[in-house]
N, C-alpha and C positions, 0 to 999 in steps of 0.2 A: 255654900258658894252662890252669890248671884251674878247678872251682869254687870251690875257697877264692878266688883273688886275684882272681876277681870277684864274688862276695859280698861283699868287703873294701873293694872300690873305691871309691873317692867318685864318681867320675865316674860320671852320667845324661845322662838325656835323658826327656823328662816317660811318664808310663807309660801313661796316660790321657787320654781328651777331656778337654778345658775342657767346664767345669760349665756351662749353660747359661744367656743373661746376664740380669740380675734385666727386670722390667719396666720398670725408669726407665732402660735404655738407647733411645735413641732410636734408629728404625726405619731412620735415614739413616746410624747409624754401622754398621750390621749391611753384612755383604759379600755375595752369594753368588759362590764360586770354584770353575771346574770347575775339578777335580783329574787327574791320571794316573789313567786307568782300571788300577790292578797288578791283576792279579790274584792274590789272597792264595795262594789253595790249590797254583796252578800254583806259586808264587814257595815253600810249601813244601818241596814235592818236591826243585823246584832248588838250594835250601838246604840241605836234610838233607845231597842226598847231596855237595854239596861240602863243608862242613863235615865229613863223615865222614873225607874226603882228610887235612883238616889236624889232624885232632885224636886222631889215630891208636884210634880208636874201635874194640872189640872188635864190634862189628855197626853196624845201624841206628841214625842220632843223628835224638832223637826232640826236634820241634820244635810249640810248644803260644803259644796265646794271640797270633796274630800281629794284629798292628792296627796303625792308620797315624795319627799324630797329625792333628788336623786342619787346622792349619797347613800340612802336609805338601803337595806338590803343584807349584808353580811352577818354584820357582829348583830344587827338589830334590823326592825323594821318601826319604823315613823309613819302615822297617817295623819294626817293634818284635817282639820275640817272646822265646822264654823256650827254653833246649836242653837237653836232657839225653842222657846218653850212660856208656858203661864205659870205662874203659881198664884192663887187669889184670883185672877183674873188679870194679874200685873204681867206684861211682857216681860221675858229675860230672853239675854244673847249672853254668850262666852264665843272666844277661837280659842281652840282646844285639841291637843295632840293626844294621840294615843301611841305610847313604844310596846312594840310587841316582841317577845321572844323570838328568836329563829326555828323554822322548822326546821326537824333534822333531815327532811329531804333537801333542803337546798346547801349541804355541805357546810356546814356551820364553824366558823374562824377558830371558836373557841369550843372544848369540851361542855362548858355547862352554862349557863345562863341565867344567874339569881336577881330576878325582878322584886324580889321582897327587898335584898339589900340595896338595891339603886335607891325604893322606894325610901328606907329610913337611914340612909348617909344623904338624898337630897334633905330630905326635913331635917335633920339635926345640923347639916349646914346651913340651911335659911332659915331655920329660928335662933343660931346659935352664934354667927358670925355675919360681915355684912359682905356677903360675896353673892353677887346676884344670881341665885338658885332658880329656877322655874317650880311655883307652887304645884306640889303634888298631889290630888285631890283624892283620888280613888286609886286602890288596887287590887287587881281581879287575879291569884291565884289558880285558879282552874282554868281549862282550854274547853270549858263548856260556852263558852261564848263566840269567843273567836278562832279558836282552836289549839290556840296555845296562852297563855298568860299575858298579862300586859297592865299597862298602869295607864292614866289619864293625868295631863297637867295645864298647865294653862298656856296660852301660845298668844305671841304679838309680833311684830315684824321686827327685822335688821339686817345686817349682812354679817356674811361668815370668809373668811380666806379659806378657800373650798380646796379638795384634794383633788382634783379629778376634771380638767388637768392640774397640777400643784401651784398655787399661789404666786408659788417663781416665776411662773411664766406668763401670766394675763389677770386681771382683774383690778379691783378696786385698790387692793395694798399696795400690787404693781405697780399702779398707777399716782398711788402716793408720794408725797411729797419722805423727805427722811426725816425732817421733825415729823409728822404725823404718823411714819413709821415708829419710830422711836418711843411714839407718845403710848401708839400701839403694843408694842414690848413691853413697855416700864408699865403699863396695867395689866399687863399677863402676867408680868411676874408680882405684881401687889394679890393677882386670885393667887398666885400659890401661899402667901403669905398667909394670905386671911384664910384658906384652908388650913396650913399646918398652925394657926394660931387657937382653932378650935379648942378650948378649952373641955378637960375631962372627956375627949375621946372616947379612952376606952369602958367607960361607964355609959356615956352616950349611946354607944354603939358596941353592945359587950358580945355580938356575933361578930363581928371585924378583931374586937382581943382576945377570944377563946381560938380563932385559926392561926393570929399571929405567934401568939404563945410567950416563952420564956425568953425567946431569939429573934428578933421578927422580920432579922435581915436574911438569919440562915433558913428560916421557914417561907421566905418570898421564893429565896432563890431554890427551894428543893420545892416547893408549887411550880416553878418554873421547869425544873429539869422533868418533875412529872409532864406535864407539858408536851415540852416536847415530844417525849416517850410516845405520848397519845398520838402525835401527829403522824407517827411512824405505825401506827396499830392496821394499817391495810396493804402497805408496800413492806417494810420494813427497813426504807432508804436511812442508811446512816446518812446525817452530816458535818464531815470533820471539822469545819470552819465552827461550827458550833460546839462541837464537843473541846475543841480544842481551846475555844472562849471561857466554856464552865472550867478548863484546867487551869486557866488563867487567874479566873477568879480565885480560885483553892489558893495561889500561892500569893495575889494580891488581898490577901481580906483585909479590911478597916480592922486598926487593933483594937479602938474605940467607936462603934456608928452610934452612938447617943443612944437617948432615951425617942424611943418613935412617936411621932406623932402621925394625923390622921393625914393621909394619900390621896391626891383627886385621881391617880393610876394614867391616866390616857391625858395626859399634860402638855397642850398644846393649843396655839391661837386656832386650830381649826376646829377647834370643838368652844372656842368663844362663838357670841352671836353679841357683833359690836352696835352701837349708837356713836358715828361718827367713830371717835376716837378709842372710846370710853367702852368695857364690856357691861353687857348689860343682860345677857345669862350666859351662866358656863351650866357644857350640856356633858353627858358623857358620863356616865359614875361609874359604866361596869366592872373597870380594873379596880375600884377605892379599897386601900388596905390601912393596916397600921403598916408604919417604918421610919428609916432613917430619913429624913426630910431633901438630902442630896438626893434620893430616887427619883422623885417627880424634877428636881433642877437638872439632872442628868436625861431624861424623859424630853423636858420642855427644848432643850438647847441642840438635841442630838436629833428632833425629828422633823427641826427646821434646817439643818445642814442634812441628813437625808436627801431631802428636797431640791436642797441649793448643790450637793455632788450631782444628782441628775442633771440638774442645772448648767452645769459646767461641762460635765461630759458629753451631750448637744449643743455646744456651746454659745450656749445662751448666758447673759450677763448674770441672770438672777437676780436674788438679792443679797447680797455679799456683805451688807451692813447691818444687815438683823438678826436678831438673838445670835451674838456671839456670844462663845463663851464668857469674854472676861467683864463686859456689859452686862450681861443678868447677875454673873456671880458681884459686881459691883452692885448694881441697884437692891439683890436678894438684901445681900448683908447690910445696908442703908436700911430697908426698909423693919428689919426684923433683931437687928442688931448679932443674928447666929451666925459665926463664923466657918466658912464651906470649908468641909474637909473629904480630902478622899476622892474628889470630882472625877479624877479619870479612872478610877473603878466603877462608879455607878454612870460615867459617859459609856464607858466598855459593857458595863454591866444592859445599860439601855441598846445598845446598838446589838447585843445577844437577843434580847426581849424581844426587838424587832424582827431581829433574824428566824427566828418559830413563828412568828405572826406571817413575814411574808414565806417562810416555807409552806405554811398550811394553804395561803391564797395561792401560791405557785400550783400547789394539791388540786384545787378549789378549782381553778381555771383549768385545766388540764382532764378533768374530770367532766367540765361543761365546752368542753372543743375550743376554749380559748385561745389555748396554748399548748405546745408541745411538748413532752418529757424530754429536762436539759440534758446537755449532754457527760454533764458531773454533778455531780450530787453538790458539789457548793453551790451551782449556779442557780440552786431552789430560790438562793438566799438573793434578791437581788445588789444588795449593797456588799457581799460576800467582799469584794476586795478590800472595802474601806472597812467592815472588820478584820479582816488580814492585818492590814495595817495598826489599827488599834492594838491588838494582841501583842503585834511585834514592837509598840513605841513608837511606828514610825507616823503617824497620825499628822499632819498638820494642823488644827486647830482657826491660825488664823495668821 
């Protein structure tokens, strides 16, 4: 790697805080999230001098502007910085991110955190398909560095539709026009395309086929009830809304879910990092599995209405015209020519996924004096009612 072919890069990852949100966001969408205390200056030093290893640097590789998106923190940690260094005597620069595993003292989203496989589902998407992946250079298995694992990739600027507060409510997308929204969507849904069109998958990436297995709809979904499980391993809080979803699923299964292809998992515009209209990295790999190709469309459409129920429940306008169902499942099948089947199983099936995600953040906050323990156990779940409704068919859609 030098600095020309990362100057040249398209692939980022955002460079900067999110702008602070106008006043018409409402106080109930704002978060507050303790983060991984890194420490920046230490995380220099242990940078420099590894980087000096791989980059066969004629001295000291001088590391400047290190910052941490503010997103950054749960599922992962991001450290964004800027390097410079000789080789020959010829100057080089990169911007350059480092994702770092979660510590287990800061309550961690998810039971496990495999930085090898982020590392080889990015490379075999960005050598394999033209879905703009952030080149992944180095990866540091041991926590003798930084203290936990972490990988290095290349990093340039964009904007992202941020969660925190949700998209719905202030920013750049907000503030979009609906063609540019639109234009927005219909290339989110081309990255799901050109992920699930990876070619040989499971040869590509034969740790993502040995956990899928024979099944790789029934082996997602009992990773998932595992899951769960785990989230309960300190309280042992049942949650009926969830239990009551996986019985859901048992009696709706696909009689047919296809032959699986490869999963970007966490399938969503807020894990794009756009150029104007157009994406220009998709970030995000830790959920990537094999599957039925509906799970990420059921994923992508179900955590933009998330967003847009909170939306409406403060009643704020949202946005009410993006990724709707019958608009992605149109543009999907346009672009891929696969015909959607099963959508309100793996919509149900995603609004479950969800529901163990924010049960464990409910854990997560309540454990850092965020938040209070609710006062029913569905109410772990924040969307608890709108999967109520999905279980029962009463759903609206649009």
């Amino acid at each position: 790697m030098d600095a020309t072919d990362s100057a040249e890069s398209p692939e980022l990852i955002p460079s900067t805080e999110p702008p602070e949100p106008s006043g018409d966001v409402p106080e109930a969408a704002r978060r507050v999230i303790t983060v991984d205390p890194t420490d920046l200056d230490a995380a220099r030093a242990a940078l420099a001098g590894w980087l000096a290893e791989r980059l066969d640097a004629d001295g000291p590789v001088r590391l400047s502007g290190l910052t941490r998106p503010a997103h950054s923190g749960m599922s992962s940690v991001s450290v964004l910085f800027d390097a410079e260094w000789t080789v020959a005597g010829e100057e080089r620069r990169a911007s350059l991110v480092a994702r770092l595993a979660p510590r287990p003292s800061t309550f961690p989203v998810f039971p496990g955190y495999d930085i090898r496989r982020q590392f080889e589902v990015m490379r075999a998407v960005a050598r394999h398909t033209e879905v703009p992946v952030p080149e992944v250079h180095w990866l540091e298995e041991s926590g003798d560095v930084l203290g936990v694992p972490f990988l290095v990739m290349s990093r340039a600027d964009g904007r992202v539709p941020v969660d925190n507060p949700p998209y719905v409510f202030d920013g750049w997308l907000r503030d979009a026009t609906a063609r540019e929204r639109r234009e927005v969507q219909d290339s989110g849904v081309a990255v799901l395309a050109g992920v699930h069109g990876l070619a040989g998958a499971a040869d590509l990436l034969p740790d993502l086929a040995a956990e899928a297995g024979a099944d790789a709809l029934r082996g997602h979904v009992e990773r998932e009830r595992a899951y769960y499980e785990w989230t309960r391993r300190d309280d042992g809080v049942r949650i009926p809304v969830i239990e009551d979803a996986f019985a859901w699923l048992e009696e709706n299964w696909p009689a047919d879910p296809g032959p699986p292809v490869l999963l970007w998992g966490d399938a969503r515009v807020g894990n794009i990092v756009y150029g104007g209209t157009r994406p220009v990295a998709v970030l995000d790999w830790e959920m990537a599995a094999l599957g039925p190709r509906e799970m990420d469309l059921g994923w992508f459409v179900f955590l933009h209405r998330f967003f847009q129920d909170i939306a409406e429940v403060l009643e704020a306008p949202g946005l009410p015209d993006f990724c709707r169902r019958s608009d992605v499942v149109e543009e999907y099948e346009r672009r891929t020519g696969h015909r959607v089947r099963d959508l309100d199983f793996y919509l149900t099936y995603a609004a479950l996924r969800h529901a163990i995600v924010m049960s464990q953040i409910r854990r997560r906050a309540i454990r850092f004096g965020e938040e209070t323990t609710p006062p029913t156990p569905d109410e772990y779940v924040m969307h608890h009612a709108a999967l109520r409704d999905l279980v029962a068919g009463t759903y609206a859609w649009e």
